[in-house]
Gaussian input, Z-matrix of N, CA and C with variables (Angstrom, degrees):
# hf/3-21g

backbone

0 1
 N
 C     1     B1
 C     2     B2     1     A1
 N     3     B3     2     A2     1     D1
 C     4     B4     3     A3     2     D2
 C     5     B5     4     A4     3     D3
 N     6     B6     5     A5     4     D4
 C     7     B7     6     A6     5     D5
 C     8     B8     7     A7     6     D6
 N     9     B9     8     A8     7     D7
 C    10    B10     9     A9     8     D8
 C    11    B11    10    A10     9     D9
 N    12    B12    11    A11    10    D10
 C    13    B13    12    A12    11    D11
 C    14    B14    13    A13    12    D12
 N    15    B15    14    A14    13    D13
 C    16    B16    15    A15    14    D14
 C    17    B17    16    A16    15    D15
 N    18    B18    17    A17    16    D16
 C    19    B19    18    A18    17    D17
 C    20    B20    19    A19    18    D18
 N    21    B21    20    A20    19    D19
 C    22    B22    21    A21    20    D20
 C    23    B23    22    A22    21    D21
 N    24    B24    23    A23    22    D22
 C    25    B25    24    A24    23    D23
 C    26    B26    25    A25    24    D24
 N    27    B27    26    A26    25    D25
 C    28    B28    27    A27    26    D26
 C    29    B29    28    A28    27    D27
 N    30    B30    29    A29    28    D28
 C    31    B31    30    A30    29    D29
 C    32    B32    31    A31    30    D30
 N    33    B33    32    A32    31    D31
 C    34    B34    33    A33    32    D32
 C    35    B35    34    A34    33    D33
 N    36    B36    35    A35    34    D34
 C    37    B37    36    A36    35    D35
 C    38    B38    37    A37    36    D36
 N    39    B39    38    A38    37    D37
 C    40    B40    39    A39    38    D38
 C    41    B41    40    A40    39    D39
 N    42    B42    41    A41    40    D40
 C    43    B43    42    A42    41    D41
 C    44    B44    43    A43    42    D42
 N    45    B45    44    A44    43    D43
 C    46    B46    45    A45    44    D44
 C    47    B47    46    A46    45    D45
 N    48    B48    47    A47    46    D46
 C    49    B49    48    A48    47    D47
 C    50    B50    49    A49    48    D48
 N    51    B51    50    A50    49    D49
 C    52    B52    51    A51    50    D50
 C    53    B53    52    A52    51    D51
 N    54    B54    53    A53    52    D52
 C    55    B55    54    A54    53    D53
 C    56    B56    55    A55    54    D54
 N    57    B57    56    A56    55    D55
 C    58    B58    57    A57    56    D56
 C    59    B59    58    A58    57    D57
 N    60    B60    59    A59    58    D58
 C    61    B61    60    A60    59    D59
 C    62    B62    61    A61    60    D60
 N    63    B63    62    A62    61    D61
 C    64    B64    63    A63    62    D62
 C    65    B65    64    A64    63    D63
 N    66    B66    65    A65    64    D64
 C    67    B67    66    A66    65    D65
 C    68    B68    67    A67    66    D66
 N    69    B69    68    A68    67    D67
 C    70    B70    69    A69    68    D68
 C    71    B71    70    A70    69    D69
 N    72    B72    71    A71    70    D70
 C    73    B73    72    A72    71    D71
 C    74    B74    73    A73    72    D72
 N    75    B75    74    A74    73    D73
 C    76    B76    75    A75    74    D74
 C    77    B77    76    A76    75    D75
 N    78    B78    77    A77    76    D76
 C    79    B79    78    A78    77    D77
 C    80    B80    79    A79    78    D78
 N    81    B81    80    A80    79    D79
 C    82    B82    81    A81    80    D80
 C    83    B83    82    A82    81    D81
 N    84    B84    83    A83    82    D82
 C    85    B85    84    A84    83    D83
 C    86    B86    85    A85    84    D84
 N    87    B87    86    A86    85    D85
 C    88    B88    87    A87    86    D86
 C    89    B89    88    A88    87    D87
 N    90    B90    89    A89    88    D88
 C    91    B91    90    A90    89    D89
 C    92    B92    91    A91    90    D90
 N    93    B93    92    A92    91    D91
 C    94    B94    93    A93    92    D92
 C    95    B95    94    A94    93    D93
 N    96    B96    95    A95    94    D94
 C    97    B97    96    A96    95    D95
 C    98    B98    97    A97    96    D96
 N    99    B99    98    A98    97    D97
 C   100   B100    99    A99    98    D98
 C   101   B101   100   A100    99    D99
 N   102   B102   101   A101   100   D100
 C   103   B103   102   A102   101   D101
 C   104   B104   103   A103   102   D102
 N   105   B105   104   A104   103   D103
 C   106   B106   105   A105   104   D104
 C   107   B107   106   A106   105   D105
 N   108   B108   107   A107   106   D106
 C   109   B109   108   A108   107   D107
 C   110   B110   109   A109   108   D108
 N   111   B111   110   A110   109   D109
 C   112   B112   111   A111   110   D110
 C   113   B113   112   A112   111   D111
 N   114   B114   113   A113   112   D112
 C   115   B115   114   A114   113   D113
 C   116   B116   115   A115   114   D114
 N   117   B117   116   A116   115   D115
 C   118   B118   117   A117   116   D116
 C   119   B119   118   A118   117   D117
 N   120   B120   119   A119   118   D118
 C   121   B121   120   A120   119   D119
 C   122   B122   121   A121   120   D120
 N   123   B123   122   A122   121   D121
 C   124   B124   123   A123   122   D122
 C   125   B125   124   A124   123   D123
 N   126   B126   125   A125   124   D124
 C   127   B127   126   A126   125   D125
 C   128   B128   127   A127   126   D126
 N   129   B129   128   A128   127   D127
 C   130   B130   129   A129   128   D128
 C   131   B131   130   A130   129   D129
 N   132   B132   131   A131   130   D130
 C   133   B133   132   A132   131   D131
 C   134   B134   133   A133   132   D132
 N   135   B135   134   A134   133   D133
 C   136   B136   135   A135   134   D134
 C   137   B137   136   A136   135   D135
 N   138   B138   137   A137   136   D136
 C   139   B139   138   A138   137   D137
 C   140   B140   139   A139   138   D138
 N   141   B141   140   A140   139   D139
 C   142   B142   141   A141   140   D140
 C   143   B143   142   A142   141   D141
 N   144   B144   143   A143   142   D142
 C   145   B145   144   A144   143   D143
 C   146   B146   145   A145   144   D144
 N   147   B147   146   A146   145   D145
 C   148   B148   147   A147   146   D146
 C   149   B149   148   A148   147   D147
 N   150   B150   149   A149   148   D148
 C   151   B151   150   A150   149   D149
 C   152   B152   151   A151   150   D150
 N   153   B153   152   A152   151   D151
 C   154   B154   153   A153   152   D152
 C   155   B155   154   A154   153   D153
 N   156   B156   155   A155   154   D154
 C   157   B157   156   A156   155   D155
 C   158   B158   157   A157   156   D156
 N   159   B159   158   A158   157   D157
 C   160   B160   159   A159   158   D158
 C   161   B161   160   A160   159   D159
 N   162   B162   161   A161   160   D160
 C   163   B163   162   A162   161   D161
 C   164   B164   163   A163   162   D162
 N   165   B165   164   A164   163   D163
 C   166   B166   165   A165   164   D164
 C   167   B167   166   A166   165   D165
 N   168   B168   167   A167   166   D166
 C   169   B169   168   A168   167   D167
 C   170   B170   169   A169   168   D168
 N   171   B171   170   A170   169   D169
 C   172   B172   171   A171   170   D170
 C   173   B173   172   A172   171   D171
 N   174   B174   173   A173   172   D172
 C   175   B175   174   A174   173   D173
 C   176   B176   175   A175   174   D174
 N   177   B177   176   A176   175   D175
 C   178   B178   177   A177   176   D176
 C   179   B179   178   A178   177   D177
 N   180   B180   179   A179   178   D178
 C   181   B181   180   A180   179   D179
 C   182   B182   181   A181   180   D180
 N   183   B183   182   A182   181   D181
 C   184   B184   183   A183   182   D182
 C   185   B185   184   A184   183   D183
 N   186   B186   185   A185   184   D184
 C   187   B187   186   A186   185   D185
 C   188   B188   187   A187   186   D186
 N   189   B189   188   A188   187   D187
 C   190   B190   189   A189   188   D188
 C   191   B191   190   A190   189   D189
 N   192   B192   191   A191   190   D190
 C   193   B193   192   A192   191   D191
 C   194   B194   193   A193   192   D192
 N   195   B195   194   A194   193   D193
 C   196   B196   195   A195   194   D194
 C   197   B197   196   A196   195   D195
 N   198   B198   197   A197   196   D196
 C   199   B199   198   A198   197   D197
 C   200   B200   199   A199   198   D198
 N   201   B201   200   A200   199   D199
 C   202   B202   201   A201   200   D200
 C   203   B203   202   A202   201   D201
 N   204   B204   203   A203   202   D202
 C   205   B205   204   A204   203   D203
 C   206   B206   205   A205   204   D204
 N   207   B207   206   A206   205   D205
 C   208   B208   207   A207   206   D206
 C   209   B209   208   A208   207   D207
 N   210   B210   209   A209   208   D208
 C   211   B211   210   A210   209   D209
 C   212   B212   211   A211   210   D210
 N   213   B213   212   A212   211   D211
 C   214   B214   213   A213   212   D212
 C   215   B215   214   A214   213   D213
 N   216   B216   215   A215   214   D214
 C   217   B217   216   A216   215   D215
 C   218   B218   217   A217   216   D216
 N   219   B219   218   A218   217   D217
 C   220   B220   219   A219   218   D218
 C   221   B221   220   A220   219   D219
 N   222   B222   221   A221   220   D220
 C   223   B223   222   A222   221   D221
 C   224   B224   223   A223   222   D222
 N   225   B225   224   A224   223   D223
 C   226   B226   225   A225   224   D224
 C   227   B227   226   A226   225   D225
 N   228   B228   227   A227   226   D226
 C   229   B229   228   A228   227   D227
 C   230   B230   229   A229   228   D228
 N   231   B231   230   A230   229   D229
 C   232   B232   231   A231   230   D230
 C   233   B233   232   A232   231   D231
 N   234   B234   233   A233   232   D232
 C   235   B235   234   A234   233   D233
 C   236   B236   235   A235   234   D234
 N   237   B237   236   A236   235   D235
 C   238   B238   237   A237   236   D236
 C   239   B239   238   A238   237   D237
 N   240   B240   239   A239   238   D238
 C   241   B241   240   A240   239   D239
 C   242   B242   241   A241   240   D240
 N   243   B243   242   A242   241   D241
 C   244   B244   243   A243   242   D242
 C   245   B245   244   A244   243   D243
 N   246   B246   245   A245   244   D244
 C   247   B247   246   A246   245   D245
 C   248   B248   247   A247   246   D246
 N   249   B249   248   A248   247   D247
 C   250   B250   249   A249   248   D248
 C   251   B251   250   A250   249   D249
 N   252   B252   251   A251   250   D250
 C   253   B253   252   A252   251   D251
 C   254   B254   253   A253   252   D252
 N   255   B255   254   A254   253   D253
 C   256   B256   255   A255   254   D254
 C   257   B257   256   A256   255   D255
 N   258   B258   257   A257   256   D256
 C   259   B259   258   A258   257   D257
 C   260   B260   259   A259   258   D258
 N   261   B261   260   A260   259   D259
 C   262   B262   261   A261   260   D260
 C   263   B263   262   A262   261   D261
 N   264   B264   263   A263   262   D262
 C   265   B265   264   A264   263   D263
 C   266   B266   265   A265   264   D264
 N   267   B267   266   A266   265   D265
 C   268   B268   267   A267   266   D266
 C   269   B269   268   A268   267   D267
 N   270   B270   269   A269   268   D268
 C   271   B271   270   A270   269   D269
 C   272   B272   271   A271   270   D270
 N   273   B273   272   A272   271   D271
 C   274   B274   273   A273   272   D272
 C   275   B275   274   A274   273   D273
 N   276   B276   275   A275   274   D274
 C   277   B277   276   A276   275   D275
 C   278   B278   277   A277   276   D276
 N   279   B279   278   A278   277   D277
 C   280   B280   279   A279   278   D278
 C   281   B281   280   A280   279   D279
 N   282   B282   281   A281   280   D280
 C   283   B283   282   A282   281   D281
 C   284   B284   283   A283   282   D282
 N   285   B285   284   A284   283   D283
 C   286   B286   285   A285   284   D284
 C   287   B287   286   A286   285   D285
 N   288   B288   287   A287   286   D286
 C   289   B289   288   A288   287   D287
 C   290   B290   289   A289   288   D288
 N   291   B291   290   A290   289   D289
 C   292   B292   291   A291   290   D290
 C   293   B293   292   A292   291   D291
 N   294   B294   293   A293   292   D292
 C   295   B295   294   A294   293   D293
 C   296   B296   295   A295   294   D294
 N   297   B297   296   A296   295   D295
 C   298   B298   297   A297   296   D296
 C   299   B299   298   A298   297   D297
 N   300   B300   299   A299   298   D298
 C   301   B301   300   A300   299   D299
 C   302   B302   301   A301   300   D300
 N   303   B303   302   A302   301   D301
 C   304   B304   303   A303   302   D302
 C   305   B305   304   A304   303   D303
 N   306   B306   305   A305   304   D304
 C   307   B307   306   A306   305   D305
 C   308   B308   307   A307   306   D306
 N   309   B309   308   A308   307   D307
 C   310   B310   309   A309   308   D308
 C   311   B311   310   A310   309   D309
 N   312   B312   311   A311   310   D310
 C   313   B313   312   A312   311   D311
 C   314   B314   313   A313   312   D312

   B1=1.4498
   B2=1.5317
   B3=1.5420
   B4=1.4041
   B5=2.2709
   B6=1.4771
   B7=1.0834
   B8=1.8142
   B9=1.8306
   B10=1.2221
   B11=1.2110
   B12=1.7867
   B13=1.1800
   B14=2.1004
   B15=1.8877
   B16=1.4938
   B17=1.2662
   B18=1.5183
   B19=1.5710
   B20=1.3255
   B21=1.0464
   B22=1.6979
   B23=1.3856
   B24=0.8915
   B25=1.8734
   B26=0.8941
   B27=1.3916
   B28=1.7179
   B29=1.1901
   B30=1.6761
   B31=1.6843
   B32=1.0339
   B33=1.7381
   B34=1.2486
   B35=1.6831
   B36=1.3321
   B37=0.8864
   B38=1.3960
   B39=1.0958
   B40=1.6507
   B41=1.4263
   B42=1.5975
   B43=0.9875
   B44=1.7797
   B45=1.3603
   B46=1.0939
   B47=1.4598
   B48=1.5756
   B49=1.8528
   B50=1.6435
   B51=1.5823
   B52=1.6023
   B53=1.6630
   B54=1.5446
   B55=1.7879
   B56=1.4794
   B57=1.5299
   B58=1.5642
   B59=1.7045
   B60=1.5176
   B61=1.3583
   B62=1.6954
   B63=1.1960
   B64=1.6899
   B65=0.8721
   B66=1.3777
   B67=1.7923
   B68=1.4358
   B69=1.9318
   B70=1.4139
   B71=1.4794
   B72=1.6706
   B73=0.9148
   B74=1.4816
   B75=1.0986
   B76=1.6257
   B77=1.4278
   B78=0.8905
   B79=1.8778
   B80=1.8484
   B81=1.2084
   B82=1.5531
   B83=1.7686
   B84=0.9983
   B85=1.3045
   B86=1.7303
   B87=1.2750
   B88=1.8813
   B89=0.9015
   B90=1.3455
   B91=1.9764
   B92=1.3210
   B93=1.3603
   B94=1.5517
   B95=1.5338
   B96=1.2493
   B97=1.4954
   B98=1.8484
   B99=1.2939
   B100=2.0219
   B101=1.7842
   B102=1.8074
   B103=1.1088
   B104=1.8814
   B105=0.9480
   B106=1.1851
   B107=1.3045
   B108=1.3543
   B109=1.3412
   B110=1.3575
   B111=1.0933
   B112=1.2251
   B113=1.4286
   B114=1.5827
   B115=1.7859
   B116=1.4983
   B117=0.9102
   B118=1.5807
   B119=1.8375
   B120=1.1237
   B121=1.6573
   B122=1.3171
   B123=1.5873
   B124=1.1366
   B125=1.7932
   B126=1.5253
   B127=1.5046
   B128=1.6080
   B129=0.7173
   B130=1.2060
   B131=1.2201
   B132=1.7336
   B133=1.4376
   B134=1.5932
   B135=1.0049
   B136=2.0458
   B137=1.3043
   B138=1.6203
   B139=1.3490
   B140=1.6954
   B141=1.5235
   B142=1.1583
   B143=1.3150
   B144=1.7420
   B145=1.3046
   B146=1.9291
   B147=1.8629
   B148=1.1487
   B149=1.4552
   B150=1.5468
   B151=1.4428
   B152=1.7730
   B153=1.1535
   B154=1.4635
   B155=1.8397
   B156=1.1119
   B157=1.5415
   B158=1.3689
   B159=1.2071
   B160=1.6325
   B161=1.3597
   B162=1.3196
   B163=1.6847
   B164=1.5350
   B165=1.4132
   B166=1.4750
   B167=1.6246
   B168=1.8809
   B169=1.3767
   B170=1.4022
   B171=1.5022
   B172=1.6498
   B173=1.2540
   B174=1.6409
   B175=1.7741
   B176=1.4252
   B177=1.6738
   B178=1.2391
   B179=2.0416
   B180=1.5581
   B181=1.4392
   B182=1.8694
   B183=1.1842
   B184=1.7996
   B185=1.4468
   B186=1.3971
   B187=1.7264
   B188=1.5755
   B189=1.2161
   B190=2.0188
   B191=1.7226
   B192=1.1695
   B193=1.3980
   B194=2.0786
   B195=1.0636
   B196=1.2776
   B197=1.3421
   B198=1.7457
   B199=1.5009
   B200=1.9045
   B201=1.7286
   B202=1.3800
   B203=1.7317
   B204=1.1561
   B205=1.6478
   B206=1.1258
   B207=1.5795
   B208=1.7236
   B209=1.7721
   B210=1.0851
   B211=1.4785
   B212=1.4355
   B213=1.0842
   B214=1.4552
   B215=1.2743
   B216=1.6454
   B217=0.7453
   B218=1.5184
   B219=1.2966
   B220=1.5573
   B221=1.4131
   B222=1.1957
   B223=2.0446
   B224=1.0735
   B225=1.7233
   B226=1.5806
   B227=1.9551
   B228=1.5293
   B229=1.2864
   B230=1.9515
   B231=1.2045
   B232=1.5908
   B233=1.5742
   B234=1.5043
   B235=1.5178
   B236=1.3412
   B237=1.3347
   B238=2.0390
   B239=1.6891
   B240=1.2666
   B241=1.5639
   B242=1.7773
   B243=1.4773
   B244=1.1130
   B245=1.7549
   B246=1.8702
   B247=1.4900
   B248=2.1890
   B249=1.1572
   B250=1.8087
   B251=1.6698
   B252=0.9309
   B253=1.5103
   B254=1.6781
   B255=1.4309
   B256=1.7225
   B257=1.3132
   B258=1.3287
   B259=1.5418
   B260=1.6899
   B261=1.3877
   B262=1.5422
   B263=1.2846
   B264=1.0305
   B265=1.6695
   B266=1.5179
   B267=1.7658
   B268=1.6141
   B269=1.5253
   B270=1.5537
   B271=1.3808
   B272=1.4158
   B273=1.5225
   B274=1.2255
   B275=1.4148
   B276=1.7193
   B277=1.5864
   B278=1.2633
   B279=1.7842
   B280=1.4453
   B281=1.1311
   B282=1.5905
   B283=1.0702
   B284=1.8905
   B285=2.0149
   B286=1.4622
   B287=1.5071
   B288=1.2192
   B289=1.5747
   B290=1.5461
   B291=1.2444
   B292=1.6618
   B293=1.3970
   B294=1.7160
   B295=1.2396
   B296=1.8314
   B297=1.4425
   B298=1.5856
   B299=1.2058
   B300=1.5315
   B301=1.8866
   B302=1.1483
   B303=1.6416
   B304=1.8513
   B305=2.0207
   B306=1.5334
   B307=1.1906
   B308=1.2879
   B309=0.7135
   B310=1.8526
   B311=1.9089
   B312=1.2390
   B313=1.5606
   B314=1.5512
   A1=109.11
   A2=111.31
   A3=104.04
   A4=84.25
   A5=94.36
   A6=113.34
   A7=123.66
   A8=95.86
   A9=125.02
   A10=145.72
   A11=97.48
   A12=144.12
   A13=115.22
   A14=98.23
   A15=101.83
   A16=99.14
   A17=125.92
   A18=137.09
   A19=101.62
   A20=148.64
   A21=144.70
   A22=121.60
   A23=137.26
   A24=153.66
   A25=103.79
   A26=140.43
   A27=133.95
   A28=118.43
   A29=106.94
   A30=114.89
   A31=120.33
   A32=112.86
   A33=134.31
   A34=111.70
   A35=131.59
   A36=145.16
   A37=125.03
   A38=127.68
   A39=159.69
   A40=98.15
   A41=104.70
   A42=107.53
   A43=126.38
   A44=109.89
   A45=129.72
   A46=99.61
   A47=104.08
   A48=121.49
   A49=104.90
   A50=104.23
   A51=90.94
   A52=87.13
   A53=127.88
   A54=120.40
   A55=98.79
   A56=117.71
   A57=115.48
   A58=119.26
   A59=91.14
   A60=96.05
   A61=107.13
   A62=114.25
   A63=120.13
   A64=121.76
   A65=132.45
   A66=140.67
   A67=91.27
   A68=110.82
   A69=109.12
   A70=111.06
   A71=115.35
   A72=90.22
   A73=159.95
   A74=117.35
   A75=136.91
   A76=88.78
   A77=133.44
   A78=142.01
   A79=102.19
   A80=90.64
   A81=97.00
   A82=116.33
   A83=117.12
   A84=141.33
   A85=93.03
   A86=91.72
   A87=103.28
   A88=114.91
   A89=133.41
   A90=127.77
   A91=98.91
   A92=129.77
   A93=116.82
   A94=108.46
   A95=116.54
   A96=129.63
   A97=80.67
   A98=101.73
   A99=114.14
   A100=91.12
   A101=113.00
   A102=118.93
   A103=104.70
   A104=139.78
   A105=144.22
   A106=110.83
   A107=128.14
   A108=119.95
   A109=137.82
   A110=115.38
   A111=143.17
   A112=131.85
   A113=93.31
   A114=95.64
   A115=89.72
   A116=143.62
   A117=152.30
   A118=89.98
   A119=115.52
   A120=127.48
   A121=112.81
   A122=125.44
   A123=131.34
   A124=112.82
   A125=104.44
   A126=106.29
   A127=124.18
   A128=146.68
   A129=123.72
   A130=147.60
   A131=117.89
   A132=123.97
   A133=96.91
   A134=117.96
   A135=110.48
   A136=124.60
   A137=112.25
   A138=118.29
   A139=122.17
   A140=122.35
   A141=134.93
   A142=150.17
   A143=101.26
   A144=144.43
   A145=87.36
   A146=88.02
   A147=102.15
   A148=148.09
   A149=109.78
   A150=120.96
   A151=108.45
   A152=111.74
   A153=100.98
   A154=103.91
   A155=134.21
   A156=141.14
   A157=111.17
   A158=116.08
   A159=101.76
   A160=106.87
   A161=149.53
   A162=140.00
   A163=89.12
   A164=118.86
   A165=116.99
   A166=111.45
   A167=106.74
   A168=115.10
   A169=111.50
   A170=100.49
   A171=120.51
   A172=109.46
   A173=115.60
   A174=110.64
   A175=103.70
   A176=124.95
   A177=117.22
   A178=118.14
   A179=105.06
   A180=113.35
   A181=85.42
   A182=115.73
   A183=106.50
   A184=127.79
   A185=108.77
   A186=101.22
   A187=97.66
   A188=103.91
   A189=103.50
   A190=96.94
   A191=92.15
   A192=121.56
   A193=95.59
   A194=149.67
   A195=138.06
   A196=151.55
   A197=84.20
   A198=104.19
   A199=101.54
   A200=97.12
   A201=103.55
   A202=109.21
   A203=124.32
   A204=124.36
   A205=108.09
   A206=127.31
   A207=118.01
   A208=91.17
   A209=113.02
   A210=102.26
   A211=113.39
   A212=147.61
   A213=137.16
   A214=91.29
   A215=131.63
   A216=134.55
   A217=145.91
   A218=96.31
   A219=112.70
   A220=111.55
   A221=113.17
   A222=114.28
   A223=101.75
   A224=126.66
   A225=135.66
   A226=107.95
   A227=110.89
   A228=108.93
   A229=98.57
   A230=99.61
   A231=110.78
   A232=101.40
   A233=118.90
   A234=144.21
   A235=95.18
   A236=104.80
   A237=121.23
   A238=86.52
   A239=138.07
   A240=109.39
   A241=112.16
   A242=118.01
   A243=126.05
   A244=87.76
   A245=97.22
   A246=102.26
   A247=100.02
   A248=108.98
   A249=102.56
   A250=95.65
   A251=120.38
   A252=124.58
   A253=110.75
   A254=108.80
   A255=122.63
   A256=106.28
   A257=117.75
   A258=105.88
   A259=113.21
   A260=115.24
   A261=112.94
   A262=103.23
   A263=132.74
   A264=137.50
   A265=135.30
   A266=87.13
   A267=99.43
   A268=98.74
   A269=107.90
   A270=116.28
   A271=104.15
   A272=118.51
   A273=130.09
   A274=131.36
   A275=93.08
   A276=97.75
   A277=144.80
   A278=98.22
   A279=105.79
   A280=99.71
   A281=139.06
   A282=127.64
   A283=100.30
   A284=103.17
   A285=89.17
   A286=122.98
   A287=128.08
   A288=135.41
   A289=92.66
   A290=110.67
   A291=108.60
   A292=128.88
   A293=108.99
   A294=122.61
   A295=102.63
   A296=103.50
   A297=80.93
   A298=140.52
   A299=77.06
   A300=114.47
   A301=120.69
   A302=79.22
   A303=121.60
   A304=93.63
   A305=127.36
   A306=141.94
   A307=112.13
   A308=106.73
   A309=134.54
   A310=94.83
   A311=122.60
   A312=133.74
   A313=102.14
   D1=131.41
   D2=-158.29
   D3=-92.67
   D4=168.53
   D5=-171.03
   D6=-45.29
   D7=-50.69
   D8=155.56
   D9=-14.87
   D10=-61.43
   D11=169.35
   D12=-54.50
   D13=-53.18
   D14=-158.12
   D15=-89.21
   D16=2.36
   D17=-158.11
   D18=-148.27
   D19=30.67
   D20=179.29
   D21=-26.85
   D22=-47.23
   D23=170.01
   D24=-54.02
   D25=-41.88
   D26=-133.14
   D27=-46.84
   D28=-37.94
   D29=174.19
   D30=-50.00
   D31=-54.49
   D32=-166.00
   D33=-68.53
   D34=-32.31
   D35=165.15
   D36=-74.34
   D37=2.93
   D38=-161.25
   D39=-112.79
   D40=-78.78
   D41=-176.76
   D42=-50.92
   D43=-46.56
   D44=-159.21
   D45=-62.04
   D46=-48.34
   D47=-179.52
   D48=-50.55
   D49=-31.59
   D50=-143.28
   D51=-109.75
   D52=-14.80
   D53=152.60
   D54=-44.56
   D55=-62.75
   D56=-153.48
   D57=-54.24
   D58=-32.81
   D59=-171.13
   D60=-80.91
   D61=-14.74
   D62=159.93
   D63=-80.86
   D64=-25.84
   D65=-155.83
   D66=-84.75
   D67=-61.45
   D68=-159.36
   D69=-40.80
   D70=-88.53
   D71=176.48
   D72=-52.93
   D73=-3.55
   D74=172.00
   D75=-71.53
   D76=-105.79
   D77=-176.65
   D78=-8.15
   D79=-60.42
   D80=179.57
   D81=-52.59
   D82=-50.34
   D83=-175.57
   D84=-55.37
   D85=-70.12
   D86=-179.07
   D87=-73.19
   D88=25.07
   D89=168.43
   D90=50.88
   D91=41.80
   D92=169.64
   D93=-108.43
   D94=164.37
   D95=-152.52
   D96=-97.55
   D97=125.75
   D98=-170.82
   D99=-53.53
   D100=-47.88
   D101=-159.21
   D102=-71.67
   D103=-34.47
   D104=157.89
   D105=-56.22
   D106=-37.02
   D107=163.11
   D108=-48.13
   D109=-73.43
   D110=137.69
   D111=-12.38
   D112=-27.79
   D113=176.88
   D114=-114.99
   D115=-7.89
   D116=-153.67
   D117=-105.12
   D118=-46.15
   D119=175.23
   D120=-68.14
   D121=-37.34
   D122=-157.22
   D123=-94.65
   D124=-40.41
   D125=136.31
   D126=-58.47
   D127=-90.51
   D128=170.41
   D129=-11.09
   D130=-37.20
   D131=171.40
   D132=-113.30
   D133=-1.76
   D134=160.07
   D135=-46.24
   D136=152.72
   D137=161.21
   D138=-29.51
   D139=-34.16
   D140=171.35
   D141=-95.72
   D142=10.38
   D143=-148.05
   D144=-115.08
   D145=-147.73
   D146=151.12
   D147=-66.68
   D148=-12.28
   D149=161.02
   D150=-52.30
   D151=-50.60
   D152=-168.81
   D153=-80.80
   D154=41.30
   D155=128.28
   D156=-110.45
   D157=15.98
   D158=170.20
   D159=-84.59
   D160=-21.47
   D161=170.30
   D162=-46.17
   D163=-62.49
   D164=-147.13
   D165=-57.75
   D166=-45.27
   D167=166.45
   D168=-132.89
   D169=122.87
   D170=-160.31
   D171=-57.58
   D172=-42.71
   D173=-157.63
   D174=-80.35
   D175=-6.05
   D176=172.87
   D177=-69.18
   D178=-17.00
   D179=179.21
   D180=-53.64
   D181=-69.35
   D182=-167.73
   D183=-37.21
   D184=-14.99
   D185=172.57
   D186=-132.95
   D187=51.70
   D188=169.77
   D189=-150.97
   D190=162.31
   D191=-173.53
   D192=-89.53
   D193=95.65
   D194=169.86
   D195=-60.70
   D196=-52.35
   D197=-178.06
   D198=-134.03
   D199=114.71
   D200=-178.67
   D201=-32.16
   D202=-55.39
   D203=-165.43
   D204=-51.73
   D205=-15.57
   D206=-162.88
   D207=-105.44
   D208=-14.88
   D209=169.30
   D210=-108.01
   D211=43.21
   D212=-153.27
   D213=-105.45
   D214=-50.55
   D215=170.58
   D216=-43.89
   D217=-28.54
   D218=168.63
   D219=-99.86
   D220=-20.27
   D221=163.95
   D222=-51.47
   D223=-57.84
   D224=-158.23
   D225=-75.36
   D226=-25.49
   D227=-175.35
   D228=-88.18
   D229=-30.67
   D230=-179.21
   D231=-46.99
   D232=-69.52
   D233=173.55
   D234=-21.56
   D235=-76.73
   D236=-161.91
   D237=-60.95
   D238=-30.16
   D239=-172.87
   D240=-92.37
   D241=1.09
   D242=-158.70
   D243=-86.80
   D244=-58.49
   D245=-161.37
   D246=-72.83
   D247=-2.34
   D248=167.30
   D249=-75.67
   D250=-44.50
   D251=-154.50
   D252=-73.47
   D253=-43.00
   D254=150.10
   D255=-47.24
   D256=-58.93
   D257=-160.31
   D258=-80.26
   D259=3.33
   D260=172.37
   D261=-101.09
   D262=-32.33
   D263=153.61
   D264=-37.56
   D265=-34.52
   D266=-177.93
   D267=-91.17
   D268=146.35
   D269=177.39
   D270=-100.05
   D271=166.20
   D272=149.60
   D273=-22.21
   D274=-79.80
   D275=168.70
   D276=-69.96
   D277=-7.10
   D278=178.94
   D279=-81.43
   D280=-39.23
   D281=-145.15
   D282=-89.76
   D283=-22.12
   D284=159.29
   D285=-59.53
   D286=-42.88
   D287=-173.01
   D288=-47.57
   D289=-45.88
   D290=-166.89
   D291=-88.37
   D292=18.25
   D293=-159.52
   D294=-66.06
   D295=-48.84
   D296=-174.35
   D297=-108.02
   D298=31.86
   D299=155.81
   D300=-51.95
   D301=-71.20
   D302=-153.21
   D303=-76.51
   D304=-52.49
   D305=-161.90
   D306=-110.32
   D307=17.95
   D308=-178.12
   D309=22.70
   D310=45.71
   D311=-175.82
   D312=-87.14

């Protein structure tokens, strides 16, 4: 079993590790909201971004996201860390104030 094969992501998970570890502090530095970052980056290095000039120039495939299916997985873990990150933010009482907002009561 070639390497490729027992680890499929590796790029994608490379990459993804090694934006974050550039973004933070940059975002931080620049008073920018991580979560605006992050989606502001993710357009940008998406399948619909700069991925789709990578046929034209190859070495740009190494710092883009290409083909939606090889990231789907980290969109869906992205999601689940967005809504933890809301929900430590959200308080108690705010979210009573917002009950028949939020619970349509």
């Amino acid at each position: 079993m070639e390497a490729h094969e027992s680890f499929p992501f590796l790029k994608e998970i490379i990459l993804f590790l090694a934006l974050s570890g550039v973004l933070m502090p940059l975002l931080s530095r620049l008073k920018i909201n991580p979560v605006l970052g992050f989606l502001s980056v993710g357009v940008l290095l998406g399948p619909y971004g700069l991925a789709s000039l990578a046929k034209a120039w190859p070495p740009l495939s190494w710092f883009t996201f290409a083909r939606p299916d090889e990231v789907e997985f980290l969109a869906e873990l992205g999601v689940i860390f967005l809504m933890f990150m809301i929900g430590l933010e959200m308080s108690v009482e705010r979210l009573w104030s917002m009950r028949r907002l939020v619970f349509g009561l």
